[in-house]
C-alpha positions as CSV (number, residue, x, y, z in Angstrom):
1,X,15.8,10.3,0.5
2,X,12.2,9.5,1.1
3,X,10.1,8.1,-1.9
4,X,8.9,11.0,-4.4
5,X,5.5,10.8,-5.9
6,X,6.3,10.2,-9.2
7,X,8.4,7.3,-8.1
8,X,4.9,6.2,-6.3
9,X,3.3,6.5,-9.5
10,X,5.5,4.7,-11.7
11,X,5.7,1.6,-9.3
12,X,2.2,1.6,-8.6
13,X,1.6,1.3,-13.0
14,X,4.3,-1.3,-13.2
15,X,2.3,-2.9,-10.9
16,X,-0.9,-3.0,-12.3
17,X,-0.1,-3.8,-15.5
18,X,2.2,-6.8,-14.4
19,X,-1.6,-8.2,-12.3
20,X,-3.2,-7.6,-15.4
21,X,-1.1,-9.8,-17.4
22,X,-0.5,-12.6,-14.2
23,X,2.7,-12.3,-14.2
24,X,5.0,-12.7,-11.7
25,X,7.6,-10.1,-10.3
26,X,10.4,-12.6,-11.2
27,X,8.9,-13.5,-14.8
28,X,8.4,-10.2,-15.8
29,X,12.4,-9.1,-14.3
30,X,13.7,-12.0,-16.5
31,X,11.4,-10.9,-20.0
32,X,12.9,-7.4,-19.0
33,X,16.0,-8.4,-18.0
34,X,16.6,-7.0,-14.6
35,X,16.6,-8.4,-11.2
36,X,13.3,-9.6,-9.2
37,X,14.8,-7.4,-6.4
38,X,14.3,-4.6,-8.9
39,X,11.5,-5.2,-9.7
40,X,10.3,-5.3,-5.9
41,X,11.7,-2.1,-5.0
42,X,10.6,0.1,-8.5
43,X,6.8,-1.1,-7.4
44,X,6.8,-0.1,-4.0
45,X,8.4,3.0,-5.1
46,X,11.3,3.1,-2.6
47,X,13.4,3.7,-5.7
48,X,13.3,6.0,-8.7
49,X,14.1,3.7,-12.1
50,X,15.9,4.8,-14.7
51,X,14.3,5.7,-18.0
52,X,15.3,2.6,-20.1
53,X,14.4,0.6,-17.3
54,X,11.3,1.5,-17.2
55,X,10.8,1.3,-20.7
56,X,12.2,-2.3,-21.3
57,X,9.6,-3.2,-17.9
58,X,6.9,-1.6,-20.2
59,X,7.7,-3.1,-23.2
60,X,8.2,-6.7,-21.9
61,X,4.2,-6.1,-21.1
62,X,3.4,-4.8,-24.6
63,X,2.4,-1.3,-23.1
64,X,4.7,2.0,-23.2
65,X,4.8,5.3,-21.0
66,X,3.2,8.4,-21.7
67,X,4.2,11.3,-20.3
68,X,2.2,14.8,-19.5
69,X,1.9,17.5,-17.0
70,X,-0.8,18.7,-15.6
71,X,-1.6,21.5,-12.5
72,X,-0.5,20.7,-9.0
73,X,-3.2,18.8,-7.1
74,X,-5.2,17.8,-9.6
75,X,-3.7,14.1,-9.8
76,X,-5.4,14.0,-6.2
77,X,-8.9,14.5,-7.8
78,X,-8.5,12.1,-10.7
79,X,-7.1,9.4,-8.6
80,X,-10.2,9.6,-6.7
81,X,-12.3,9.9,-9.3
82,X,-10.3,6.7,-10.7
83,X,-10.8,4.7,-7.1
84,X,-14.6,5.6,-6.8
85,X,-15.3,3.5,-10.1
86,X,-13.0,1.0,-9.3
87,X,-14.9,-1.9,-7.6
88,X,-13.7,-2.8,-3.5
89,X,-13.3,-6.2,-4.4
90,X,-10.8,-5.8,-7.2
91,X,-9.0,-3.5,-5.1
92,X,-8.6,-6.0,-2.5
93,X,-7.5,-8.5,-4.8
94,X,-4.7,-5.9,-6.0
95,X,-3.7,-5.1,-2.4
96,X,-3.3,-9.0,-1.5
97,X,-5.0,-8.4,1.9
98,X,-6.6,-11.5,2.5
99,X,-3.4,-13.6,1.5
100,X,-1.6,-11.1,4.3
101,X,-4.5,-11.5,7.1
102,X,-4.5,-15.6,6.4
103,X,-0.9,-15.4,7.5
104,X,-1.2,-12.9,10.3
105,X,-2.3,-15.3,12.9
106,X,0.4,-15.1,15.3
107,X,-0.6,-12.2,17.4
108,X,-4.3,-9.9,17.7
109,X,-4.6,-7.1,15.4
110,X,-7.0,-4.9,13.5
111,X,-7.2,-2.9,10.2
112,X,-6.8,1.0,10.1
113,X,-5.7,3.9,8.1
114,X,-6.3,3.8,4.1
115,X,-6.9,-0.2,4.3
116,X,-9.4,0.5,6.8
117,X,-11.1,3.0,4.5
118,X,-10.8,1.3,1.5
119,X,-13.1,-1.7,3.3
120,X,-15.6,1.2,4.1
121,X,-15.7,2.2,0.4
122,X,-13.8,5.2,1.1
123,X,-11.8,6.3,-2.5
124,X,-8.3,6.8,-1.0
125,X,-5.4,5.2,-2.3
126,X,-3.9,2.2,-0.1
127,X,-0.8,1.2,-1.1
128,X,0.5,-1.3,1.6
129,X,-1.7,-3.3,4.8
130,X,-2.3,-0.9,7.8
131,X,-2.7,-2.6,11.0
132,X,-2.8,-1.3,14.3
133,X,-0.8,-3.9,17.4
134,X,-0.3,-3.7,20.7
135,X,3.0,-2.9,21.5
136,X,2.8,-6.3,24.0
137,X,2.6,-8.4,20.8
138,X,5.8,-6.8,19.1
139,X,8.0,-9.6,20.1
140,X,5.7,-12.2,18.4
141,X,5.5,-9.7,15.8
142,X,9.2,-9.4,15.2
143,X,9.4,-13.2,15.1
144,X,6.7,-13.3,12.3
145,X,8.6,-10.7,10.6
146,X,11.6,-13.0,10.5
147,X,9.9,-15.9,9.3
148,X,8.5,-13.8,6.3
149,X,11.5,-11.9,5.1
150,X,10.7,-9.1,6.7
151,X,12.6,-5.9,5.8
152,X,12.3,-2.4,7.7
153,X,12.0,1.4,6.2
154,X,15.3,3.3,6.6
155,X,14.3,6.1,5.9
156,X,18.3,7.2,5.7
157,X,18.6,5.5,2.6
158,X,14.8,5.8,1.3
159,X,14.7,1.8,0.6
160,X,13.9,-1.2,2.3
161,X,16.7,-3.1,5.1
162,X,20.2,-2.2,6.9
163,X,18.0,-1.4,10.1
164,X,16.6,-3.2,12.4
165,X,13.3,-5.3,12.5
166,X,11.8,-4.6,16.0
167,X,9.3,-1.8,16.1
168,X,11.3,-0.7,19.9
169,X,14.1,0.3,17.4
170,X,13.6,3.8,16.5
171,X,12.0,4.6,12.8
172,X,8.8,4.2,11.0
173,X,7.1,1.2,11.5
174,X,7.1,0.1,7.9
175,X,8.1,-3.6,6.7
176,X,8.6,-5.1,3.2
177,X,7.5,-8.8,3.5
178,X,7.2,-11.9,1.2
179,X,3.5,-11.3,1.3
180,X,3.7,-7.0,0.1
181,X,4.2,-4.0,2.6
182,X,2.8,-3.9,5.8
183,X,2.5,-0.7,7.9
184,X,1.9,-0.7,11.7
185,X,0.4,1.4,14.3
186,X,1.7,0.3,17.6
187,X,-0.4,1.1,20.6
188,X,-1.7,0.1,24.3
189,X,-4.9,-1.6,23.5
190,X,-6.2,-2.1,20.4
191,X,-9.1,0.6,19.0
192,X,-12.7,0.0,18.7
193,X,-13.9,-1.8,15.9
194,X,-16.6,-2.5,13.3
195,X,-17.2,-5.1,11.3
196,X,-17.9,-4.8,7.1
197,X,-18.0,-7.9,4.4
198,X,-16.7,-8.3,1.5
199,X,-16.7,-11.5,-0.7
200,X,-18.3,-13.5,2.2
201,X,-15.3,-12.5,4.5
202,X,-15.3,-9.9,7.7
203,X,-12.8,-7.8,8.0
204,X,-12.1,-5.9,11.5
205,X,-12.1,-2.1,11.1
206,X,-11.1,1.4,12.4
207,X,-14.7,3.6,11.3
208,X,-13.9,6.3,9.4
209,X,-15.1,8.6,11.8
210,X,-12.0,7.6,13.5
211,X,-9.7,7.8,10.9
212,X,-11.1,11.4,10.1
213,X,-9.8,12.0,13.1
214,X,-6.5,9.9,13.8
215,X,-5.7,9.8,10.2
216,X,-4.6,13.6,8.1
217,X,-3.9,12.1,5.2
218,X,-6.9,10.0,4.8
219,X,-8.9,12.8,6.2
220,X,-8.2,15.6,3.3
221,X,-9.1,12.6,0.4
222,X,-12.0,12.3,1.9
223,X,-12.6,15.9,1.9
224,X,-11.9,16.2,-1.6
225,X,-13.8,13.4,-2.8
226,X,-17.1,15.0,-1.0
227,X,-16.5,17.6,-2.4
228,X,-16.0,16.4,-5.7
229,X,-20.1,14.4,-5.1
230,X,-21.3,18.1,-3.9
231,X,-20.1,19.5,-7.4
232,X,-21.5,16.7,-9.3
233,X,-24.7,17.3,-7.4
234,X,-24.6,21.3,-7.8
């Protein structure tokens, strides 16, 4: 089965609160005492945890859960409202994405969907490294993959591995790697680009007025975080 949301949001706050305390995934599966592999696949959210697991992760950082409801759809709004005070360059620290692009040297390639929009200043969530390839570079790509641990989506079994690595293979073109997920968008020729800088570095970018259009998901967070500055405004 495919990753549920609340799966997404537990991973994601195991997450955070491991960065905030430096830890390591394997240092904080041995004060827990669980496997790193655990670990790995309860913060990407390819697999639910179970209750005390997540409570012994918790309490090896000193923190616990809290649990509440609240209406459909308005998680959306707060996690936006959360992103837009959240400065780009912490953000980009959490994602890892300039330890990923240092090490993605082996073939061209560009940033697009949610990363893209996050380097924009755009307040959607970006929870792996977009980049958009040409499908001519997906043998080099493949061997990159298999120098970095690479393991595809199967989607089958909602988790990471047991298919195969090449983006010709049928499936989403989703990868676990040593370095955090990475999500492609194969094409012909790569799309136009701008440039934007952060922390003296430029990055190469899809605009947002492209993703708006090639990118639904992206698309509607956008619309809702307008609308949320037009209400503030009003």
């Amino acid at each position: 089965m495919p990753p549920t949301r609340l799966a997404t949001l537990l991973g994601r706050a195991v997450r955070q609160q491991r960065h905030l305390r430096d830890l390591t995934q394997s240092e904080l599966a041995e004060a827990a005492g669980v496997t790193q592999a655990a670990v790995a696949r309860i913060e990407s959210g390819s697999r639910a945890a179970s209750i005390p697991v997540l409570e012994r992760l918790f309490a090896a950082m000193d923190v616990q859960m809290v649990v509440e409801v609240e209406p459909l759809e308005a998680h959306l709004d707060a996690r936006i409202g959360e992103l837009a005070a959240r400065p780009i360059a912490e953000r980009i620290d959490e994602l890892g994405l300039d330890e990923t692009l240092d090490r993605l040297t082996d073939f061209p390639q560009v940033l697009t969907g949610s990363t893209a929009a996050l380097l924009q200043g755009a307040p959607v969530p970006v929870d792996a490294v977009e980049i958009a390839l040409r499908w001519q570079d997906s043998k080099r790509f493949t061997r990159w993959l298999e120098t970095n641990y690479g393991q595809r989506w199967n989607a089958r079994w909602g988790e990471f591995g047991g298919v195969w690595l090449e983006p010709e293979e049928p499936g989403e073109h989703r990868w676990s790697t040593r370095y955090g997920e990475i999500r492609a968008t194969m094409c012909d020729e790569l799309p136009e680009t701008i440039e934007v800088r952060h922390g003296g570095r430029d990055y190469r970018v899809v605009p947002v007025v492209e993703l708006e259009l090639t990118e639904p998901r992206a698309a509607e967070l956008l619309r809702r975080y307008r609308a949320r500055q037009l209400a503030a405004e009003g």
